[in-house]
N, C-alpha and C positions, 0 to 999 in steps of 0.2 A: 903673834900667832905662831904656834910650834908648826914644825913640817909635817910632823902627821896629821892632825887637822888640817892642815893646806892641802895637802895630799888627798883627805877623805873629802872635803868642797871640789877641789877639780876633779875627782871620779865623779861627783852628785850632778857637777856641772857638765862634765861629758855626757854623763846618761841623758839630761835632757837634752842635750845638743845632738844625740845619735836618737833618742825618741821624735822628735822634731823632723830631723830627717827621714827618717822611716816615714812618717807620715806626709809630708813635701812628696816624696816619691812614691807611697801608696796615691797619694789625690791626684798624681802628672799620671801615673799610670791608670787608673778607674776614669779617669777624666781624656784619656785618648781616644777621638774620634778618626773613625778612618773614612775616606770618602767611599762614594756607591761605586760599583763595578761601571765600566763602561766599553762597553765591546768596541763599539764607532768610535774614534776617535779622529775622524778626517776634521772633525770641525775646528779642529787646533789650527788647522793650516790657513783658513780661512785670512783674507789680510782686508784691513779696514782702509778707502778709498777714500781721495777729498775730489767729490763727482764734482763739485761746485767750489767756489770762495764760502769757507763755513759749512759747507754738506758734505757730512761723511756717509759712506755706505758699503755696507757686504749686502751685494745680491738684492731683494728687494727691503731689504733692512735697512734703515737709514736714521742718524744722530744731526740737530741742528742745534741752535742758539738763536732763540726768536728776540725780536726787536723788544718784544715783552719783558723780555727777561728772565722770562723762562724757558729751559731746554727744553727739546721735544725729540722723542725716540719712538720709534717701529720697530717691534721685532714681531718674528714666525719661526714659526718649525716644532722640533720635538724640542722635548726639554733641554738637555743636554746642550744641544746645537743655539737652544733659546739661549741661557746664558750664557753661552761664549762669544755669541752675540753681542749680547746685552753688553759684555764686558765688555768686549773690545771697542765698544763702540764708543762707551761711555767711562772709559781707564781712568781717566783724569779726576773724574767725577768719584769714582769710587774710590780711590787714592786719596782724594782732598775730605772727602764725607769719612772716613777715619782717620784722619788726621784730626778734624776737626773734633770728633767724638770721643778719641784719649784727650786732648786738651783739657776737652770741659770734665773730663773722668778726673786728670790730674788737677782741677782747680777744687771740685767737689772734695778728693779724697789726696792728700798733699804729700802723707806717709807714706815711702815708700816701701815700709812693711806694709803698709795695713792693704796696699796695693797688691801687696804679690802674695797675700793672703784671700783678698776679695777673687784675682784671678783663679786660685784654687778653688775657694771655695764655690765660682760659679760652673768651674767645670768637674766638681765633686755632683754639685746638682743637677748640671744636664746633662751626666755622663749617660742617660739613658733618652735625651732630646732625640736621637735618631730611629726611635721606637715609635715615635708618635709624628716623623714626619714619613708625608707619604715619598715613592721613592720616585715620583714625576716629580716633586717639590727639590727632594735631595740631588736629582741628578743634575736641576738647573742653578742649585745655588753653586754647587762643583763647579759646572762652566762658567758663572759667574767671578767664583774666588779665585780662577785663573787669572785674572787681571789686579788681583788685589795685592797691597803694597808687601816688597819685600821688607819692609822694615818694622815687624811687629811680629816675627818668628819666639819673641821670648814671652810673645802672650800664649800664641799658638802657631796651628798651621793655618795656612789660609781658608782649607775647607772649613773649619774647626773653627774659627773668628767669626765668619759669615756669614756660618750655621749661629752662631751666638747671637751675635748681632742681632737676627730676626725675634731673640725671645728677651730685649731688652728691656721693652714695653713692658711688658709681664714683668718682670723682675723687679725695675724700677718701683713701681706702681704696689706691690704687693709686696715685695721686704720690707720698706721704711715708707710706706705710703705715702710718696713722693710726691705725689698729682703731679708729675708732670704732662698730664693730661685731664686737665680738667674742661672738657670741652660742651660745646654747647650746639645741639643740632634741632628740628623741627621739620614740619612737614605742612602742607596744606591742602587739599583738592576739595572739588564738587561745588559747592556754594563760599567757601572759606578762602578758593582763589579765582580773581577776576574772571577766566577765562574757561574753569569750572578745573582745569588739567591740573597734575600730581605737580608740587614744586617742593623739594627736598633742598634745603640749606645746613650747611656745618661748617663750626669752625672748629678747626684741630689745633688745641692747646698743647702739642707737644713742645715744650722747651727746652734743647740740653745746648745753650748758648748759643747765642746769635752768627755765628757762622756755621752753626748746622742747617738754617733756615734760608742758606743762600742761594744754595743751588737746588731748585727745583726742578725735575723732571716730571715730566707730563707723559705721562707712557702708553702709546696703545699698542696691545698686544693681541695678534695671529696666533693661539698653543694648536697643534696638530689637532689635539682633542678638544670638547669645552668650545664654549661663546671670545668670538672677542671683544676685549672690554678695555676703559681705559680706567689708570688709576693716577694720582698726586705722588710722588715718590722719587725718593734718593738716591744717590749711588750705590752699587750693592744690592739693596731691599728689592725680594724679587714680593714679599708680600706684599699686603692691599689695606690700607687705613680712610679712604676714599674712593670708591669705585662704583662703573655704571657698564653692565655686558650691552650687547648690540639688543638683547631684548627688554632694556628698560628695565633692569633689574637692578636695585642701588643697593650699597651698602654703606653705614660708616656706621663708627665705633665709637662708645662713648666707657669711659673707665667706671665702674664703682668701687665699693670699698670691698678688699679683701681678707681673708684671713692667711695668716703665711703659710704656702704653701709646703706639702711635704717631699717635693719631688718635680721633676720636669713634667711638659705634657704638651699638646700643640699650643704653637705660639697663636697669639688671638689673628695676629694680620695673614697667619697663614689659612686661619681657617675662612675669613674672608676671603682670601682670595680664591680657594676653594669654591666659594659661595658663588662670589662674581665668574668665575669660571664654567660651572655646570649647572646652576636653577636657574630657569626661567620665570616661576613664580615664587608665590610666598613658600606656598606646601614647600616648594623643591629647597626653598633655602633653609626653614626651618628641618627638613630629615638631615640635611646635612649640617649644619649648627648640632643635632641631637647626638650623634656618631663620633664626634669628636671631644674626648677629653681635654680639658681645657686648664691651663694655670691659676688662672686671675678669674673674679667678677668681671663682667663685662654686656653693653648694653647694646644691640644693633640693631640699629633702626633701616629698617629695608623697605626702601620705596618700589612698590611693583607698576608697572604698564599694565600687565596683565589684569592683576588685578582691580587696578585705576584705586590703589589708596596704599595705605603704610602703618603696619606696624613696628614693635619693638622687641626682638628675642631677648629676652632675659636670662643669660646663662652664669653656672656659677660652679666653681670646679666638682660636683655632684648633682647639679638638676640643672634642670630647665623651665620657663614658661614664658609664658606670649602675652604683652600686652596688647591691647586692640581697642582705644579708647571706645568705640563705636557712635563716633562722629567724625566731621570732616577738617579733622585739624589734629596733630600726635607734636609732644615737646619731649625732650630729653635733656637732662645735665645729668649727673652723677651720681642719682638714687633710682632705686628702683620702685617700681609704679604697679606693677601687679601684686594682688590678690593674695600671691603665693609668696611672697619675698617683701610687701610691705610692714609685716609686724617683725621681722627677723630683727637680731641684734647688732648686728653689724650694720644691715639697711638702718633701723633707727638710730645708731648709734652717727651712719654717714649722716643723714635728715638735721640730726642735730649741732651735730660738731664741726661739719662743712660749709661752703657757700652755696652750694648743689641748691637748697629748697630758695633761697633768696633770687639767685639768677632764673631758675625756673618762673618765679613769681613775676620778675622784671620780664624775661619771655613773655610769658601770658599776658603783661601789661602793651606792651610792644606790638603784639598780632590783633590785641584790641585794638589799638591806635590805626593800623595801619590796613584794615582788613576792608575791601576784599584783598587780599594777597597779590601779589607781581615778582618776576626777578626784580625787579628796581629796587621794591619794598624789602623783598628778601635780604638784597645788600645791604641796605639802609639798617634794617633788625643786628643781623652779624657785627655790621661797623659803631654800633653805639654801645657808649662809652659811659653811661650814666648809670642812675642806682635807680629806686625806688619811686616814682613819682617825680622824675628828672633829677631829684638830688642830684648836686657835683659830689661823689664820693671819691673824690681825687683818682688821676690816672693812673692803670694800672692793677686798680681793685679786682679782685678775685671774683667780686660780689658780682662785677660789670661782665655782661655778654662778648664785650669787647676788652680783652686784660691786656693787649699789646703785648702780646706774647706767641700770637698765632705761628705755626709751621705754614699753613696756608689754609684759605676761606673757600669752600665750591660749592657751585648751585647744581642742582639736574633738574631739566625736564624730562623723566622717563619717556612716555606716552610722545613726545618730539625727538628724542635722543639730543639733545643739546644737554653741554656743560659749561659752565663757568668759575674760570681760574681765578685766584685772586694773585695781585703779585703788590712788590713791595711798595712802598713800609707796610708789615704783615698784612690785614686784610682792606688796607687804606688806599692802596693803588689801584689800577683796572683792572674788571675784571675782563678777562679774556674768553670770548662765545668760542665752543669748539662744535661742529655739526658731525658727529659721530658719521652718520650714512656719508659725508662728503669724505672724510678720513679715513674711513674702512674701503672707499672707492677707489684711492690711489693706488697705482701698479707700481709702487717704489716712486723715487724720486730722483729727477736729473739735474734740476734746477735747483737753489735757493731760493726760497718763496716763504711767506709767510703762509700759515694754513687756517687760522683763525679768522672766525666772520666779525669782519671791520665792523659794519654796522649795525651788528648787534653787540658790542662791549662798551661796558658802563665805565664811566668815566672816574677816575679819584676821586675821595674826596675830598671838599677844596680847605675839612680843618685840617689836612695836612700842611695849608700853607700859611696858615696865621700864627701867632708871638707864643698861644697858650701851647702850640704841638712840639714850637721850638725851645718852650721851655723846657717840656718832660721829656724830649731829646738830651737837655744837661741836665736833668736829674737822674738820667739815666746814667749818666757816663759819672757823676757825682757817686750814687749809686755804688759802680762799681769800683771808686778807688776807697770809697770807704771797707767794703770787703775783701780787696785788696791789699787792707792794712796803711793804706795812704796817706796823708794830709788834706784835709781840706778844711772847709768854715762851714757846720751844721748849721749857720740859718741861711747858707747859700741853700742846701739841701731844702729848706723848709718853704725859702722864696720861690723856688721852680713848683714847688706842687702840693700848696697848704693845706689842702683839702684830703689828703691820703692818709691813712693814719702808720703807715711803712715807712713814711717821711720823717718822722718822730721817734718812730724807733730805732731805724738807721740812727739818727744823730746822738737817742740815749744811750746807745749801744758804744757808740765812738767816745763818748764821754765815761762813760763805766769803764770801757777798759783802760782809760787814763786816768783812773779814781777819781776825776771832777764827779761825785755821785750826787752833788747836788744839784746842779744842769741837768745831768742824764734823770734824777728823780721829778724834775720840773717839764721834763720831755715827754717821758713815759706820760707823765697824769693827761698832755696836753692830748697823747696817742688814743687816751683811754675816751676822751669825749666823741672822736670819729667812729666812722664805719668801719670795724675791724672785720676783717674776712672772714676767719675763723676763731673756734670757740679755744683752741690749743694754743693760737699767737696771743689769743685776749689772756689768757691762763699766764702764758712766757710773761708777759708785761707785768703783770699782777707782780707776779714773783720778782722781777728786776727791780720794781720799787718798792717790795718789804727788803730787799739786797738793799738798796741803798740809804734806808732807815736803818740799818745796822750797820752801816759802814762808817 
């Protein structure tokens, strides 16, 4: 190669390297968020107390570690002062729940270009997030991010992470339709539950790796303004993806399918917690659902007291509407059910190509089994693990109401104000009674004490203690060294849980990339006679074994 042609490639090669940067430093700059003003600032001074062995407390604010195993926190005040609360109380917690959240970012996404592209390009997107949050939300995630870890200054600042953080859900769910929340919720009252009362059940399928599902907080919060209410929730997250206010107002969220989004907009658990904050009934929740633009599809089934029944807001980044089945029972998984959004192409597009209409139909089979309704019952629905007519469709299936994949399981009684926690293994352990009216009574706390009513929490379940739970425990861990690129024996993989058809494809998959294609084609076909989830994995298979007839 002459030196003038080398000469004319390293100019062509500068210029993209100097266009490249202009744009790295156009996205760090559009993409700087700066926190909200805040006049007050005595609440910095504030210091967190151990009143007890295990009980921390500022002032009537107070952090524990129940025997449950799950954390439990109080906070009050304005916003501001809420999250620096929050923080302080719960440091550790917020520290370890991102830590734990890059982990599974870094297992998903390995390149560490395609990383510090993705961080651009999420704050290229929600360089206009602080337009759509309101500025009680913005001032408590501030006092919040003051606790959050200093070692992730090269993603962002701390406000600017944990502003992000909040609109993950969204992003996940509606870039590369992740499902990492495919979850599954229902309702009952009048003649549909034994005691005629509102009993609201869900379980929240968020999954970004099993150490994000460890530290549970139970959070009931005092805001200056608004109802107090409690929610299921992480460190950090001052949103709401589970929540019941002191008036029996429930919400949780159920994902649908979206279209990619063009722009930021409120995050969905914010607008819940908005909900749980200020309506007391349905009207009140749905004007405020209407008012807020929104990222993603999204489903919220809101059990009211007031009302004594439950609907489902159907919203979607340009409309709204309300399902209302008008009888005494409402299900939900991951399509939408009204009128207004049942023929749309992305609803039939989800209807078809998801597990959404199959687990609905297993729901509907399950309330018939078990009907009239009960908390007992409610857990019992949540915790099963089967297909269609009891089929064993192997542990784990997407198709099952129960995917052993849960963040956590909770029941409400509106109309009683009682909750119920679920704690681990995801929704298999006890659930924990919490009596709202007794928790909202407490003047702070001096003592360590358990708060939860003993006598009303339901007990494990006892398949967590037989051979078949202990098996898909090591297929689980099998599982994860085959995606880890590991060693192992695919028909160890197939022995733990023959019945799953992810069992089969794990193992073709380990076989393909070691060109054995005639194993990995004798796997696939075996995958293809199971209950496959989805219509997109049954698709992948297909293709892996016309791949291995041409290899």
């Amino acid at each position: 190669m002459s030196k003038r042609i080398r000469r004319r490639l390293l100019r062509v090669v500068g210029v993209f390297v100097l266009l490249f940067g202009l744009l790295f430093a156009y996205l760090a700059w559009v993409s700087r968020i700066n926190p909200p003003e805040i006049k007050d600032l005595r609440a910095l001074q504030l210091k967190k107390q151990e009143v007890d062995t295990g009980l921390f407390s500022i002032h009537n604010n107070w952090f524990r570690h129940s025997h449950s195993g799950l954390y439990e926190m109080y906070v009050e005040g304005a916003p501001f002062e809420m999250g620096v609360v929050n923080g302080k109380l719960s440091e550790t917690l917020v520290k370890k729940q991102e830590d734990y959240f890059s982990e599974q970012i870094n297992k998903m996404i390995p390149s560490k270009f395609y990383l510090h592209f993705l961080k651009y390009f999420i704050g290229w997107f929600n360089r206009k997030l602080p337009d759509y949050v309101t500025e009680e939300y913005k001032k408590e995630i501030y006092g919040v991010s003051r606790s959050a870890s200093e070692g992730y200054q090269y993603i962002g600042t701390k406000y600017s992470r944990i502003l992000n953080y909040h609109s993950a859900h969204d992003i996940g769910h509606a870039l590369q339709n992740m499902m990492l929340v495919g979850c599954t919720s229902f309702g009952t009252w009048g003649k549909a539950s034994a005691d005629s009362s509102l009993i609201i059940g869900r379980n929240f399928d968020f999954w970004v790796g099993d150490n994000f599902s460890k530290n549970k907080i139970v959070a009931f919060a005092k805001p200056a303004k608004g109802y107090r209410f409690i929610s299921v929730t992480w460190g950090g997250f001052i949103g709401v993806v589970s929540g019941m206010n002191e008036k029996g107002l429930s919400v949780t969220i159920n994902a649908a399918k979206s279209d990619i989004p063009s722009g930021s907009a409120t995050p969905v658990s914010l607008v819940v917690r908005e909900i749980v904050q200020y309506a007391k009934n349905i009207e009140e929740a749905i004007a405020i659902a209407q008012k807020r633009k929104m990222f993603v599809s999204e489903s919220f089934l809101v059990g009211s007291a007031a009302d004594k029944k439950a609907v489902i807001i159907e919203k979607t980044p340009d409309s709204l509407a309300i399902y209302d089945p008008q009888k005494d029972n409402i299900l939900c998984t991951n399509h939408f059910q009204s009128s207004s959004f049942w023929n749309s192409n992305s609803n039939k597009e989800q209807r078809k190509g998801s597990a959404s209409v199959y687990r609905y139909q297993r729901l509907e089979e399950l309330l018939q089994e078990n009907k009239p309704n009960t908390v007992e019952k409610t857990v019992a629905i949540l915790r099963d693990y089967k297909g269609l007519q009891n089929r064993n469709i192997g542990l784990g299936n997407e198709k099952a109401v129960n995917q052993f994949i849960a963040h956590h399981a909770i029941i409400f009684e509106p109309e009683k104000l009682r909750v119920w926690v679920s704690t681990e293994p995801w929704q298999m352990g006890p659930f924990i009674c919490y009596d709202l009216n007794k928790v909202f009574a407490l003047r702070g706390m001096k003592e360590n004490k358990e708060i939860y009513e003993t006598a009303l929490n339901i007990p494990a379940d006892p398949f967590i203690y037989t051979p078949e739970f202990k098996r898909f425990q090591k297929f689980r861990a099998y599982k994860q060294t085959v995606l880890d690129g590991g060693e192992v024996h695919t028909d160890s993989i197939i022995a733990e849980n023959p019945n799953y058809y992810n069992s089969y494809v794990l193992a073709g998959d380990y076989h393909f990339k070691r060109k054995a294609f005639d194993r990995a084609r004798a796997y696939y076909q075996k995958a293809l006679r199971l209950e496959i989830a989805t219509a997109s994995e049954k698709a992948y298979i297909i293709k892996q074994i016309e791949e291995c007839r041409e290899k």
